[in-house]
C-alpha positions as a Markdown table, in Angstrom:
| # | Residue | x | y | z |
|---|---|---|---|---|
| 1 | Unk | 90.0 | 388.9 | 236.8 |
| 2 | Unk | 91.7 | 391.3 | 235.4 |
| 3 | Unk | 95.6 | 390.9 | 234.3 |
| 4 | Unk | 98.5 | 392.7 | 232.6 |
| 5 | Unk | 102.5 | 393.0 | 231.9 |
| 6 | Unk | 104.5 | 395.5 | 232.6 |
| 7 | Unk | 108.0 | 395.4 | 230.0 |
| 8 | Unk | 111.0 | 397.0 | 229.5 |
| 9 | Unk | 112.4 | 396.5 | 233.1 |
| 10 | Unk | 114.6 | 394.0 | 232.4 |
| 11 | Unk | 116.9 | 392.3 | 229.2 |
| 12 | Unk | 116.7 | 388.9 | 231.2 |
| 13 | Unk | 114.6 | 386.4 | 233.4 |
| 14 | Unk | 113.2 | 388.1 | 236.6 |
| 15 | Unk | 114.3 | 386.3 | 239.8 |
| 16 | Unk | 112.9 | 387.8 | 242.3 |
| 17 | Unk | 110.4 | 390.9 | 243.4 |
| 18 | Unk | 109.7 | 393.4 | 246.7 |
| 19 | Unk | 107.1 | 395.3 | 247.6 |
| 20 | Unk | 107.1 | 398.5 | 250.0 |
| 21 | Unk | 104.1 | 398.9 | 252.0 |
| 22 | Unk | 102.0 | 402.5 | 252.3 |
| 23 | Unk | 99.7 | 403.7 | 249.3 |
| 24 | Unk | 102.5 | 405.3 | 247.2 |
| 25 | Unk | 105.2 | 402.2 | 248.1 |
| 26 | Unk | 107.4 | 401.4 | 245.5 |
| 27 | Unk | 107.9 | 397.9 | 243.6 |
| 28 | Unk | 111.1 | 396.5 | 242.5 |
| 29 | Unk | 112.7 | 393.2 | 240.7 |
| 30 | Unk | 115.6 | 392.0 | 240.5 |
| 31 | Unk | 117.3 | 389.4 | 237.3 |
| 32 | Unk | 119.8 | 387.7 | 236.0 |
| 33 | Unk | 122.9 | 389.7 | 235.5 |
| 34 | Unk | 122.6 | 392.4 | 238.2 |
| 35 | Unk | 119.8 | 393.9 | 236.8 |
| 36 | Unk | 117.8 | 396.1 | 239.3 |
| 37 | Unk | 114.7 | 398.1 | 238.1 |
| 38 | Unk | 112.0 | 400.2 | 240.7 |
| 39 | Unk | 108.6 | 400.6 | 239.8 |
| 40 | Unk | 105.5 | 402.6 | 240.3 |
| 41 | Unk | 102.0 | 401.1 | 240.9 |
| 42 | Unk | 101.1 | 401.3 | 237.8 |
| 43 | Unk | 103.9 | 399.6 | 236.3 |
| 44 | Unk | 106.1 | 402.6 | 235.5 |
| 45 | Unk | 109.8 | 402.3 | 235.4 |
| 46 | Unk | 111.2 | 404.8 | 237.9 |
| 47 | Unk | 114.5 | 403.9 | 237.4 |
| 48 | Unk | 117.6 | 400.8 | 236.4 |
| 49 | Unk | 120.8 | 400.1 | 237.9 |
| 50 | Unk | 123.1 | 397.4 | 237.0 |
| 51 | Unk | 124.7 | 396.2 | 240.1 |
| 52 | Unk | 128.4 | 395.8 | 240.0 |
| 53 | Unk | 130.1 | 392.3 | 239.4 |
| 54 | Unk | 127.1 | 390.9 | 237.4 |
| 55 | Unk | 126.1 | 388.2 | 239.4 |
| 56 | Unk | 123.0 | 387.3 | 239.5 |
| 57 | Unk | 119.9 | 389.8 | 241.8 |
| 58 | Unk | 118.4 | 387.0 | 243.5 |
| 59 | Unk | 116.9 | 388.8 | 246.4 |
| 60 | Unk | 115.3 | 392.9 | 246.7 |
| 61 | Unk | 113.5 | 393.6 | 250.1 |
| 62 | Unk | 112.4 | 397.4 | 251.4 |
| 63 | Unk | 112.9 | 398.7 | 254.7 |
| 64 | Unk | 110.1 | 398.4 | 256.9 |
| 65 | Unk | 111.1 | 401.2 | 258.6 |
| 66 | Unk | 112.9 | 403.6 | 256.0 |
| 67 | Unk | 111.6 | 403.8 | 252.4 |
| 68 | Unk | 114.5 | 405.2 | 251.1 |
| 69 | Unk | 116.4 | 401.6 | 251.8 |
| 70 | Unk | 116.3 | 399.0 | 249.4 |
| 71 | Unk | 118.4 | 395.7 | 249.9 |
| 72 | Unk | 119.6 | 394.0 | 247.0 |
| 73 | Unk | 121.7 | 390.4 | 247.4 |
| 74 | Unk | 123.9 | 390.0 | 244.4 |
| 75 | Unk | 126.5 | 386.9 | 244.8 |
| 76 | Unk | 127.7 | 387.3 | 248.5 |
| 77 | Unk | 127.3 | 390.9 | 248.4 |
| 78 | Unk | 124.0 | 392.8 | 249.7 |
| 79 | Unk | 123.9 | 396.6 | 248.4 |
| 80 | Unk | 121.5 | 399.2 | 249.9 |
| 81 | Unk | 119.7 | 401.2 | 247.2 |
| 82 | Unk | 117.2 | 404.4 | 247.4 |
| 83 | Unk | 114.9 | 403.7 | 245.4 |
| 84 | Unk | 113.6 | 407.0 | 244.3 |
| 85 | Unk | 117.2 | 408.2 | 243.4 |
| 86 | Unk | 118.7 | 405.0 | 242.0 |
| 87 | Unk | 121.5 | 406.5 | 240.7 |
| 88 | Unk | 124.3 | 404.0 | 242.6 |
| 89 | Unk | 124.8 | 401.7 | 245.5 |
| 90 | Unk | 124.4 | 403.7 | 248.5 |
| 91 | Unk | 126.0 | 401.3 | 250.9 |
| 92 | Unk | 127.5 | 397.8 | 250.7 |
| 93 | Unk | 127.9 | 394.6 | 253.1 |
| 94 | Unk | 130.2 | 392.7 | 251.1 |
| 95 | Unk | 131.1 | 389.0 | 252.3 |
| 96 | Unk | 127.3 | 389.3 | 253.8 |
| 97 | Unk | 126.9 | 385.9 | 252.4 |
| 98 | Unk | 129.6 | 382.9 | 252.8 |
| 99 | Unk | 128.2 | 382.0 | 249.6 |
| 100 | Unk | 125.4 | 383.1 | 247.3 |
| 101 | Unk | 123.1 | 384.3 | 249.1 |
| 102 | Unk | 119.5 | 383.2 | 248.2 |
| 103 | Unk | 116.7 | 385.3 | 250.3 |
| 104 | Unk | 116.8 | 388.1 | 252.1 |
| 105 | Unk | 114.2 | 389.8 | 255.1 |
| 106 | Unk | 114.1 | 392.6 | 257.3 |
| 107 | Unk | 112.7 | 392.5 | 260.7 |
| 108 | Unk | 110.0 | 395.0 | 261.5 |
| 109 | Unk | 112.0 | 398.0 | 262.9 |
| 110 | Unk | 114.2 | 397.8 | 260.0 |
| 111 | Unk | 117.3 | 396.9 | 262.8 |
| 112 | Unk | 118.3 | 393.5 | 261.2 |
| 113 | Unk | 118.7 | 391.7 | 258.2 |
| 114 | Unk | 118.9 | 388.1 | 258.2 |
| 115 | Unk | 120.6 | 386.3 | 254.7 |
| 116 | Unk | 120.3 | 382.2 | 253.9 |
| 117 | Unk | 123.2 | 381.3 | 251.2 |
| 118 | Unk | 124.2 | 378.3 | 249.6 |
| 119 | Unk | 126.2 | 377.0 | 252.2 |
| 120 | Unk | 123.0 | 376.6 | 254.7 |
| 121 | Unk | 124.2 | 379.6 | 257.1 |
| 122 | Unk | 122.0 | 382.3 | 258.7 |
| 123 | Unk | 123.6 | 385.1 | 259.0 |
| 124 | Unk | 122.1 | 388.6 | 261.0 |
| 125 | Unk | 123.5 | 391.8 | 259.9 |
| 126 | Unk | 122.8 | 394.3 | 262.8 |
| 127 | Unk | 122.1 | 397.8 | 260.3 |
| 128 | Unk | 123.0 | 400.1 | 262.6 |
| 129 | Unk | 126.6 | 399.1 | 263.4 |
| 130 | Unk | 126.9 | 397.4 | 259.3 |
| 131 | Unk | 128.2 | 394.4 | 259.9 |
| 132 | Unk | 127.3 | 390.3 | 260.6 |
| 133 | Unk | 126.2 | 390.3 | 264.2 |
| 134 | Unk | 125.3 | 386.4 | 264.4 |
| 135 | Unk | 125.4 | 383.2 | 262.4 |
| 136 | Unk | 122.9 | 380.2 | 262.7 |
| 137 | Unk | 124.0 | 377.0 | 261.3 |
| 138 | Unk | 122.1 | 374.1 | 261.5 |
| 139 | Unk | 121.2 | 373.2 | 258.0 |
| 140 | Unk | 123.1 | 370.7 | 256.1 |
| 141 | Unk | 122.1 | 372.0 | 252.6 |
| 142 | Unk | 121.5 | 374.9 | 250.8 |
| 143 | Unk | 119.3 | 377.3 | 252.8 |
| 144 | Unk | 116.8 | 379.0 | 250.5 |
| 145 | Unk | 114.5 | 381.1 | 252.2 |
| 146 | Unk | 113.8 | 383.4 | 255.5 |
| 147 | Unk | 111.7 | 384.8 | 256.8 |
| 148 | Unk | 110.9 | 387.3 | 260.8 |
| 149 | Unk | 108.4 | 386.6 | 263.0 |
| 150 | Unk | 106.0 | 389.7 | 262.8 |
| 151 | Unk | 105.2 | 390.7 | 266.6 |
| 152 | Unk | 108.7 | 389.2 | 267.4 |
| 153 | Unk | 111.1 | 390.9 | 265.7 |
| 154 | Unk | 114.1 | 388.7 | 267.8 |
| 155 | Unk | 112.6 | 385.4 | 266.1 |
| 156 | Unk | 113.4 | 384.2 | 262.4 |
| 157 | Unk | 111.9 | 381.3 | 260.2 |
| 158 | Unk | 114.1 | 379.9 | 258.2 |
| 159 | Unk | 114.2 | 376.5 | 255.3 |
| 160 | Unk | 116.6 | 374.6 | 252.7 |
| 161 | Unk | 117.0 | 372.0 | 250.6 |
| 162 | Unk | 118.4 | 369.8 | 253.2 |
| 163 | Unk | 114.8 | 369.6 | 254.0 |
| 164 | Unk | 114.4 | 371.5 | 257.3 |
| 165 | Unk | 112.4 | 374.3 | 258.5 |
| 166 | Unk | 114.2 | 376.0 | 262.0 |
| 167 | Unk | 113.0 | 378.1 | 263.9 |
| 168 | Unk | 115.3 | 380.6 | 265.6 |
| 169 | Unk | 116.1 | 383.5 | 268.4 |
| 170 | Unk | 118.8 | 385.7 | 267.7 |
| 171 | Unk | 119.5 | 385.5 | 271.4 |
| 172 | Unk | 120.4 | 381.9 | 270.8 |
| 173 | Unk | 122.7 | 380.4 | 268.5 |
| 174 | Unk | 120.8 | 376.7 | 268.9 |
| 175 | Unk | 117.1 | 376.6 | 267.1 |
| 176 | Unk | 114.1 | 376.5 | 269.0 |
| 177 | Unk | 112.6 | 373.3 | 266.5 |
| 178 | Unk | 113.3 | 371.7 | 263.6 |
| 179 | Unk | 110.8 | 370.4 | 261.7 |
| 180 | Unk | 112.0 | 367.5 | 258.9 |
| 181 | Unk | 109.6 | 367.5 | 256.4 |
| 182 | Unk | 111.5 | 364.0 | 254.7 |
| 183 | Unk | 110.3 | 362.3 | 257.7 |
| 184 | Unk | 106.8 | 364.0 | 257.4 |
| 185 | Unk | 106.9 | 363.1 | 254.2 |
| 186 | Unk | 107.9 | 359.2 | 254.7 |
| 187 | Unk | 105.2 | 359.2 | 257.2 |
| 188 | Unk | 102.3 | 360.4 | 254.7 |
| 189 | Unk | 103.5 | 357.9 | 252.4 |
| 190 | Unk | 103.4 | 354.7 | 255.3 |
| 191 | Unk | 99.8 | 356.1 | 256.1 |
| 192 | Unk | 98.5 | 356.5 | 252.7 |
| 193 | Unk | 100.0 | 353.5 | 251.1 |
| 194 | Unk | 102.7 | 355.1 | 249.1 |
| 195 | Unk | 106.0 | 353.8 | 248.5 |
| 196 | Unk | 109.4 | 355.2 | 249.6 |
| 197 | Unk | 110.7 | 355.6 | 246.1 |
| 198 | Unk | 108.6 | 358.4 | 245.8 |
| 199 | Unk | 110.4 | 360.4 | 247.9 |
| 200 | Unk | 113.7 | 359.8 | 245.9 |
| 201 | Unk | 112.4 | 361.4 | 242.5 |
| 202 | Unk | 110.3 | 363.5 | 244.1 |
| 203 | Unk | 111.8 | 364.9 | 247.8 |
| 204 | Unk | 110.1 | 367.6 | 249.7 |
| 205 | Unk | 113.3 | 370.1 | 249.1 |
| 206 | Unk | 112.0 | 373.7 | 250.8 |
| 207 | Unk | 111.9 | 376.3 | 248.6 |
| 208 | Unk | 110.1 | 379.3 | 250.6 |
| 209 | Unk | 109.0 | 380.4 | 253.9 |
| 210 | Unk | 106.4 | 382.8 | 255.0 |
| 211 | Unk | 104.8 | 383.8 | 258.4 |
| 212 | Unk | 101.2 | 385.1 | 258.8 |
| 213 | Unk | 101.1 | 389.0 | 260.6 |
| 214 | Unk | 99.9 | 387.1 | 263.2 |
| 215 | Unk | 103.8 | 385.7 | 264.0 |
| 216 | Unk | 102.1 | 382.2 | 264.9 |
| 217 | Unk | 101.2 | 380.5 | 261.5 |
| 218 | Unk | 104.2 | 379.4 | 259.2 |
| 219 | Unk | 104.3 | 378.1 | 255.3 |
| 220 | Unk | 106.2 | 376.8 | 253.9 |
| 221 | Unk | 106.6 | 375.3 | 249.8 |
| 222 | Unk | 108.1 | 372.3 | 249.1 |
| 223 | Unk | 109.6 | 370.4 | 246.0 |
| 224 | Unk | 107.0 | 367.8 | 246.3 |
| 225 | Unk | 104.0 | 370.2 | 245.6 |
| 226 | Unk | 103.1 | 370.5 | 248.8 |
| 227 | Unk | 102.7 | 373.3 | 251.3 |
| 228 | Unk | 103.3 | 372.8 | 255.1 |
| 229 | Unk | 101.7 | 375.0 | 258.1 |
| 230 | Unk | 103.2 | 375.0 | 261.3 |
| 231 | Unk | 101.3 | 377.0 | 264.1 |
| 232 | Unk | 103.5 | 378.1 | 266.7 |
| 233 | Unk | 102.0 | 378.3 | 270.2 |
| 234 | Unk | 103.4 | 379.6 | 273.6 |
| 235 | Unk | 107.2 | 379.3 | 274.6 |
| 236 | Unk | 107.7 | 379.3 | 270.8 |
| 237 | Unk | 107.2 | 375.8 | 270.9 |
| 238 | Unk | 105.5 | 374.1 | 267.4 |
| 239 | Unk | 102.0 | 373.3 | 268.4 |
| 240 | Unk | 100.8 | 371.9 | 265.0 |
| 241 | Unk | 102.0 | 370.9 | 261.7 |
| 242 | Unk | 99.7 | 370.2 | 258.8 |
| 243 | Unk | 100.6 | 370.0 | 254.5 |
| 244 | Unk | 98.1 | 370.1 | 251.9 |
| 245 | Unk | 98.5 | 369.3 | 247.8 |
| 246 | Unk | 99.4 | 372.7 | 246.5 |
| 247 | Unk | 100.9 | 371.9 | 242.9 |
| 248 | Unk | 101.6 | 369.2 | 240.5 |
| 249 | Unk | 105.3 | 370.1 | 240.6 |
| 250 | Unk | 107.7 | 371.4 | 242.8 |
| 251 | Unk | 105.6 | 374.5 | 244.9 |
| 252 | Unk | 108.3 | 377.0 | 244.9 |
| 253 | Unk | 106.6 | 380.1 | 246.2 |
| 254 | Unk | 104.5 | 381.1 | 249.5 |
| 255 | Unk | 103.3 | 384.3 | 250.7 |
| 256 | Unk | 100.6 | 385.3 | 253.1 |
| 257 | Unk | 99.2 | 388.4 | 252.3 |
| 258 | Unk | 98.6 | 390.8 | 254.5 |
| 259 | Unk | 95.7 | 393.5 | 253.2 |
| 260 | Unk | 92.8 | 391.0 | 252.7 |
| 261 | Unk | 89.7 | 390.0 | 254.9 |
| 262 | Unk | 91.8 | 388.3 | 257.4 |
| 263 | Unk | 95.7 | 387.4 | 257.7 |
| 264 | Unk | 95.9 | 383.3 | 256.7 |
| 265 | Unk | 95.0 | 384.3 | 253.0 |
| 266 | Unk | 98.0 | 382.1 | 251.3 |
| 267 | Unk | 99.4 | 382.5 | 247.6 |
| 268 | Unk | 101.5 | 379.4 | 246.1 |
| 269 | Unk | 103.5 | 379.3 | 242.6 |
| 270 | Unk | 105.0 | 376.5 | 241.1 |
| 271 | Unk | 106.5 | 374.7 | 238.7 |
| 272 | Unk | 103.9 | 373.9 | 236.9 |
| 273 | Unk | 103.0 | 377.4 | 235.7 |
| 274 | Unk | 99.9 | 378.0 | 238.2 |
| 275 | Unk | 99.7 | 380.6 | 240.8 |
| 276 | Unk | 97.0 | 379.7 | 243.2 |
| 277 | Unk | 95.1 | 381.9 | 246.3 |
| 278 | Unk | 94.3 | 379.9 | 249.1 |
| 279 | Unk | 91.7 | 381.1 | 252.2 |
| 280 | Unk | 93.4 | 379.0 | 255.2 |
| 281 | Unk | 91.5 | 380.2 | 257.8 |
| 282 | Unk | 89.9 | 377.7 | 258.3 |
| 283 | Unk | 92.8 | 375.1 | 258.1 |
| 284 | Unk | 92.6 | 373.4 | 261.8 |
| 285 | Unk | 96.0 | 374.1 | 262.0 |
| 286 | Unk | 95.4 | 378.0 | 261.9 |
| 287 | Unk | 91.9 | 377.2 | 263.8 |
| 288 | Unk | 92.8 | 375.0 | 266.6 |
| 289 | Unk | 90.1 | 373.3 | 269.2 |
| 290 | Unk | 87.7 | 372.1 | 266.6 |
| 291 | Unk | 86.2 | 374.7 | 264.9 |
| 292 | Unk | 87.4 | 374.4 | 261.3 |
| 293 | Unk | 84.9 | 374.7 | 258.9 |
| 294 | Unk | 84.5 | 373.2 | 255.0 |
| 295 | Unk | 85.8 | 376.1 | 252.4 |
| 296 | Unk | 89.8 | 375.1 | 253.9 |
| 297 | Unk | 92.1 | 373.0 | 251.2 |
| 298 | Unk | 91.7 | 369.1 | 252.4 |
| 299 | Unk | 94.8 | 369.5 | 255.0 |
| 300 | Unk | 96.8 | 366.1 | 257.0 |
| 301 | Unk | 96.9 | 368.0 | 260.7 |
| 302 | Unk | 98.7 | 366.3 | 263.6 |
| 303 | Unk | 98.7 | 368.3 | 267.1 |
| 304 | Unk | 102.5 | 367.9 | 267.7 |
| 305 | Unk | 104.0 | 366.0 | 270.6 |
| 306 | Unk | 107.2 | 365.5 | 269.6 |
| 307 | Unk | 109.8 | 364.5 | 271.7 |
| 308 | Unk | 111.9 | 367.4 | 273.3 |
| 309 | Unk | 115.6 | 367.3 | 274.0 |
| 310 | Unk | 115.9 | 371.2 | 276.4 |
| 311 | Unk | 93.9 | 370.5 | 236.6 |
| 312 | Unk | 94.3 | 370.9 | 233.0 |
| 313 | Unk | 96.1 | 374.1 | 232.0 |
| 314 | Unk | 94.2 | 377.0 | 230.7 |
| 315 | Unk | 95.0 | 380.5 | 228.7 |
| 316 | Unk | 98.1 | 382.0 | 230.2 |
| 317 | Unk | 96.1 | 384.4 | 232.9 |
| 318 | Unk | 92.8 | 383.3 | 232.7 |
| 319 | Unk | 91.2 | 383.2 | 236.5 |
| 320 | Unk | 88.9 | 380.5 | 238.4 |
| 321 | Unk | 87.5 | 380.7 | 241.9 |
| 322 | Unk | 88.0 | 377.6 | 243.3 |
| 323 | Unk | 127.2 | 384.4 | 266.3 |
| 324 | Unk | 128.1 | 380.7 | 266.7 |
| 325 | Unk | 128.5 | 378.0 | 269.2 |
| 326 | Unk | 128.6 | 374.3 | 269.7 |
| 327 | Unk | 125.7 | 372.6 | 268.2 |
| 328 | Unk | 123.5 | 372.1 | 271.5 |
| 329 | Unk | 120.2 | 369.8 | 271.2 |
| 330 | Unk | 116.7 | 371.2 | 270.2 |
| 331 | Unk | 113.1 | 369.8 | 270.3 |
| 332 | Unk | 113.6 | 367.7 | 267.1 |
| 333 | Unk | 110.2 | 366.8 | 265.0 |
| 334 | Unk | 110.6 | 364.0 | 263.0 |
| 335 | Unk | 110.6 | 360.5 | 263.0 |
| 336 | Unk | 110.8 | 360.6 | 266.9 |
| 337 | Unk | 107.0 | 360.7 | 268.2 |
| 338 | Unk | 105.5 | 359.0 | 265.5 |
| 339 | Unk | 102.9 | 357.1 | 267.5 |
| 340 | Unk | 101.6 | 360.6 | 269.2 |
| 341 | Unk | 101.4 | 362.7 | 265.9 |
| 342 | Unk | 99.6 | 360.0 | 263.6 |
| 343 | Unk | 97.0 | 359.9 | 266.8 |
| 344 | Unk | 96.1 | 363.2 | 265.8 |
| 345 | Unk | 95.9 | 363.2 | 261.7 |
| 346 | Unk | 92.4 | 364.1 | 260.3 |
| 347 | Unk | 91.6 | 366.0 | 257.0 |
| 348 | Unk | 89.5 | 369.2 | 256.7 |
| 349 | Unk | 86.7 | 368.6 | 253.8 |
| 350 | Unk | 88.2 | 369.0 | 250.2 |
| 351 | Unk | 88.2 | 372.3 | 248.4 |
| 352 | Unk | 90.8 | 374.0 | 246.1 |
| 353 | Unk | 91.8 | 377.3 | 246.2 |
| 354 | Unk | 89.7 | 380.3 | 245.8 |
| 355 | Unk | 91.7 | 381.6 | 243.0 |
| 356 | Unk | 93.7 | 380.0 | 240.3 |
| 357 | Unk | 95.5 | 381.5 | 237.8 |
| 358 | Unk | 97.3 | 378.8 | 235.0 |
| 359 | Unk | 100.2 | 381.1 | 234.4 |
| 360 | Unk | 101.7 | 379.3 | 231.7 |
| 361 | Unk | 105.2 | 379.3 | 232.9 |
| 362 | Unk | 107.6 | 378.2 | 235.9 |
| 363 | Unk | 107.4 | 380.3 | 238.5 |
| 364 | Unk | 110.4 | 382.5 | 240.0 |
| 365 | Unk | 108.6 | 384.7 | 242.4 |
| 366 | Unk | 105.1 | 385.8 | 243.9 |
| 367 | Unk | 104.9 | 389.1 | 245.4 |
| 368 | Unk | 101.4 | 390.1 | 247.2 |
| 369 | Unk | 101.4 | 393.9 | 246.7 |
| 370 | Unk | 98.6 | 396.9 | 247.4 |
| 371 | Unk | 98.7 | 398.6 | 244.2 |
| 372 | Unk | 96.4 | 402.1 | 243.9 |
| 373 | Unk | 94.3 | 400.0 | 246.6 |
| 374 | Unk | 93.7 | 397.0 | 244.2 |
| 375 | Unk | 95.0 | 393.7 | 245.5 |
| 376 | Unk | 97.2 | 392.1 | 243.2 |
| 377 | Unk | 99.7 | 389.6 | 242.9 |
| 378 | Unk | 102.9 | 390.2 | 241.1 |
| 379 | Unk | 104.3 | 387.3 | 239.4 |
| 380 | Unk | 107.6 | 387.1 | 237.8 |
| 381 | Unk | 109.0 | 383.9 | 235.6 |
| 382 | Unk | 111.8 | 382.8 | 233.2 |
| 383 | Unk | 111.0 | 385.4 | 230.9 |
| 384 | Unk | 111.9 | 389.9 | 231.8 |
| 385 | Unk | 108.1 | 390.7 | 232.3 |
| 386 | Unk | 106.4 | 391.0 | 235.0 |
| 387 | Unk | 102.7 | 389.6 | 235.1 |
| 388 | Unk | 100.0 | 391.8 | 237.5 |
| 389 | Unk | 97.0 | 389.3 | 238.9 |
| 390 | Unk | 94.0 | 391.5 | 240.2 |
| 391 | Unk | 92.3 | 390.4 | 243.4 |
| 392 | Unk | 89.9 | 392.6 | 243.3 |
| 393 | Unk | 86.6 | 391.2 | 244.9 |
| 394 | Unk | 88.4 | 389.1 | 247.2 |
């Protein structure tokens, strides 16, 4: 498989990296510092911009809707940029963020933009009327990733190191679930014969949330190495959870891509310098009723019933297929319903992924991008390169 860097975009490490859809969509990162640099497909520097303030770029995500809008979150600030005449900040949210803000997304009609910061709030920015429109709290922890229901733009996904994945509507302040993925966790251990001690060097902190185009299948990457899938099912209710061994360290990046064979193609980066591409359609948790087949990773799936209250490392590159209320109750899944989950656990038949790539180095961001019509995976780390997988033949 073919692989390459682009350079010169950046003096420091590269934190994070968007992708605009449509054959001549742009690319962009963002580093340490402020930095912000747009690219062509072909790696191409279109332009650089230091942001004001020099804190930190940690999150860069393109309009759906309007090409010319590029939102960059830099401390508690999130600056609009056009990209193809990056000459200055176009417009500003400042105080977007209670604190540093850690992920951005954009729904699909480019109306809202929803921010996760260090102080565990969700905020939504309505675009149109620039300004905060609603904030979610629920988490007890750092929130680090979010992420809109395609299909439903009113529904968000978010995740945080206080180990919770929420779902949420915009129309309501309370979440529609929370999943704890400690007490998954413990529970995997009990079942498996591990010991609780793991969990205290080695807790399933969540790092990054993605939802399938579908709108129904969630991942998300945990601390532990694992990745979680949550389908949702009617009434927004979590239907099925099931996790899978992703990395030998902390998983801190997952994306579903969105321009392969079908939508529940998965790519993971960790800490441990691998970037992996995972073919989940077959997972039973994306196939429900029976009919997964061997070729998924070996997953733990549980239907959910909970109870309702309203290898070795290789040459760096080198490829092998393989608005806020008070807190009301939600349907909680977590140690409650034990009994009726574990009645359901079963694993598909082992495989890895279908691609692997041994990076070489920790893992800041994936980016799934179309670039000239070759699938590719952008991959940035602690150095100011950029590193291009192909897909190609995929």
């Amino acid at each position: 498989m073919a692989t390459r860097q682009w350079h010169g975009g950046h003096s420091s490490s590269i934190l994070c990296v968007g992708a605009a859809g449509g054959p001549e969509g742009l690319l962009a990162s963002g580093s340490e510092g402020g930095e912000v640099t747009v690219w062509t497909q072909d790696g191409t520097i279109l332009s650089r911009v230091p942001l004001p303030g020099g804190d930190d770029s940690t999150s860069v995500v393109f309009s759906p809707a309007s090409p010319r809008a590029l939102y960059v979150a830099h401390g508690e600030t999130v600056s609009v940029l056009d990209p193809r005449n990056l000459k200055g900040v176009v417009a500003e949210f400042p105080g977007a963020g209670e604190e540093e803000i850690n992920c951005m997304a954009v729904n699909e009609d480019g109306s809202f933009l929803a921010v996760v910061d260090d102080s565990g709030a969700v905020r939504i920015l309505d675009l149109a009327e620039g300004k905060v429109c609603r904030t979610l709290r629920r988490h007890t922890n750092i929130c680090s990733s979010v992420a809109f229901r395609p299909q439903r733009p009113s529904n968000l996904v978010s995740a945080g190191l206080d180990m919770q994945v929420i779902l949420w509507s915009q129309q309501k302040t309370r979440p529609l679930w929370t999943l704890n993925l400690r007490e998954v966790a413990q529970e995997e251990e009990e079942e498996e014969g591990g010991h609780e001690q793991d969990q205290l060097f080695n807790p399933p902190l969540a790092h990054c949330v993605s939802v399938a185009s579908c709108g129904n299948v969630v991942a998300c990457a945990a601390e532990d190495g694992r990745v979680h899938l949550m389908r949702i099912g009617s009434g927004s209710k979590l239907e099925r959870h099931g996790l899978f061994k992703a990395h030998s360290q902390g998983a801190s990046q997952a994306h579903f891509l969105g321009f392969l064979s079908h939508p529940y193609w998965l790519a993971t980066g960790g800490n441990d310098g691998q970037v992996a591409l995972w073919d989940l359609s077959r997972s039973p948790v994306v196939a429900p009723g029976g009919n997964a087949k061997c070729g998924a990773p070996a997953v733990h799936h549980r239907k959910v019933k909970g109870r309702t209250s309203k290898g070795k490392a290789s040459p760096q590159g080198q490829a092998t297929k393989e608005g806020e209320e008070e807190p009301q109750k939600e349907e909680e899944l977590g140690a409650a319903g034990n009994a009726d989950r574990r009645s359901n656990t079963d694993k598909v038949p082992k495989s890895g992924p279908r691609l692997h790539f041994s990076h070489g180095d920790k893992v800041n961001w994936v980016c799934p991008a179309l670039l000239k019509g070759e699938p590719s995976l952008v991959v940035a780390d602690q150095s100011s390169s950029l590193t291009v997988y192909s897909l190609s033949g995929m």
